[in-house]
N, C-alpha and C positions, 0 to 999 in steps of 0.2 A: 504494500500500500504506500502510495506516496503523500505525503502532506504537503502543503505550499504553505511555509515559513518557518522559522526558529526553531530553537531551543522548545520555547515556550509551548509552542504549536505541539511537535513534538510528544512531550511529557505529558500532552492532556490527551493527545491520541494514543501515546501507550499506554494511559491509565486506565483508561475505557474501552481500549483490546482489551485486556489482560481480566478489567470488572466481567470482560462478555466470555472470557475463556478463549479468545481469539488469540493464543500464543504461540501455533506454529506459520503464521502470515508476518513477513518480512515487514519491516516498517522502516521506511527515510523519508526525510523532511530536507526539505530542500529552502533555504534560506538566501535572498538576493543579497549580494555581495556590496561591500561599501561602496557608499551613493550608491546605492540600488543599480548598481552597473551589474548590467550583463556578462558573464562569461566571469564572472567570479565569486558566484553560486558558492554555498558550505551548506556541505551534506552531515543529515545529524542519521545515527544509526546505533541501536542496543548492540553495546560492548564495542564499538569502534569510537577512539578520539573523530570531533569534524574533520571533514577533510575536503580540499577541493578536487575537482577533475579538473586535466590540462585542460586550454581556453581551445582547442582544438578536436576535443575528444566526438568523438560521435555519437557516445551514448548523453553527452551534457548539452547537443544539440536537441539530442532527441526527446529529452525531457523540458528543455526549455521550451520546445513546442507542444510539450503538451500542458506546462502550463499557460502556456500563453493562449490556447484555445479551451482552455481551461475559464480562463478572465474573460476573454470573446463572449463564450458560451453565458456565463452568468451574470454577465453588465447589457447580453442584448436581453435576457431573460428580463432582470431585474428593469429593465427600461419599459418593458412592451408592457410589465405587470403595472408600471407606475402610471402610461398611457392609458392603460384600459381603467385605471382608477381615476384620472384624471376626466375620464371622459363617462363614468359612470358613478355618481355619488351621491350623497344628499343634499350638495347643492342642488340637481338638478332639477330640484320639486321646488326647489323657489325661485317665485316671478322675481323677474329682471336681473336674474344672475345669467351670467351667459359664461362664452368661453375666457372670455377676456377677464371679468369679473372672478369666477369662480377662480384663474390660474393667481389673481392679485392673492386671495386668500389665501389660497397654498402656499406661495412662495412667503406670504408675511408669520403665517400662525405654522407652515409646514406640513399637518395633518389634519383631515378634518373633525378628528375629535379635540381636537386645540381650539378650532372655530367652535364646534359647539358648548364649550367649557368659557370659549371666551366672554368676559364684560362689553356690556354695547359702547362705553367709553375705547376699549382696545378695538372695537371693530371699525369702530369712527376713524382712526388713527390710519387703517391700513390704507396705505397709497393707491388711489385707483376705485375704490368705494367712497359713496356719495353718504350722505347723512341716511336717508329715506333705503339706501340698499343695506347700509348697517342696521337697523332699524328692524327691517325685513327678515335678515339674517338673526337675526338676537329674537326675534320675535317666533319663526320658527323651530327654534330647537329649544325655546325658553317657555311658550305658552302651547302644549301637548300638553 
């Protein structure tokens, strides 16, 4: 099994092999090298000091690619998930929130359980909302 990062990383994935009985599965971690510069990767591994691979090796190509389609893979995920929430939520139910509206929100409170926690004075605040759409928003998630 391979981990992407540290020491750290590492020692919490052997803890939780070992809690599951998973102790004949090889474990390394693979940790980016100062300034996160490429090609000088340190590999962590049960009973081996770190250690690097030459900056030439083919097996430290091979793994760099696959974390790096590793990041691809869960930054396009993590994106389409955040899209599909941006574009379906409970703002949607209230008049005169649109897309422009609704994204002010987001980006000011971050979640929309922040917006609905929020004070109609914080909502007033946020850039991009009028009195009357604060107003609406505080009204909605406040008088249910």
């Amino acid at each position: 099994m391979i981990v992407d990062g540290g020491k750290g990383q590492f020692e919490a994935a052997r803890k939780i092999m070992a809690e599951c009985g998973m102790t004949d599965i090889a474990l390394v971690a693979i940790a980016k090298g100062e300034d996160r510069n490429a090609m000088r990767e340190t590999f962590f591994m049960v009973g081996k000091e770190p250690f690097k691979l030459p900056p030439r090796d083919p097996a430290l190509f091979f793994i760099q690619r696959l974390r790096d389609e590793a990041h691809r893979f869960a930054i396009g995920t993590h994106r389409a998930k955040r899209k599909r929430d941006i574009k379906t939520n409970p703002l949607d139910e209230i008049p005169g929130i649109g897309p422009s509206r609704k994204r002010a929100l987001l980006l000011h409170f971050g979640t929309v359980k922040a917006i609905q926690r929020a004070k109609l004075d914080d909502l007033m605040r946020t850039p991009g909302v009028n009195a009357a759409t604060a107003k609406a928003v505080h009204a909605h998630f406040h008088e249910h």
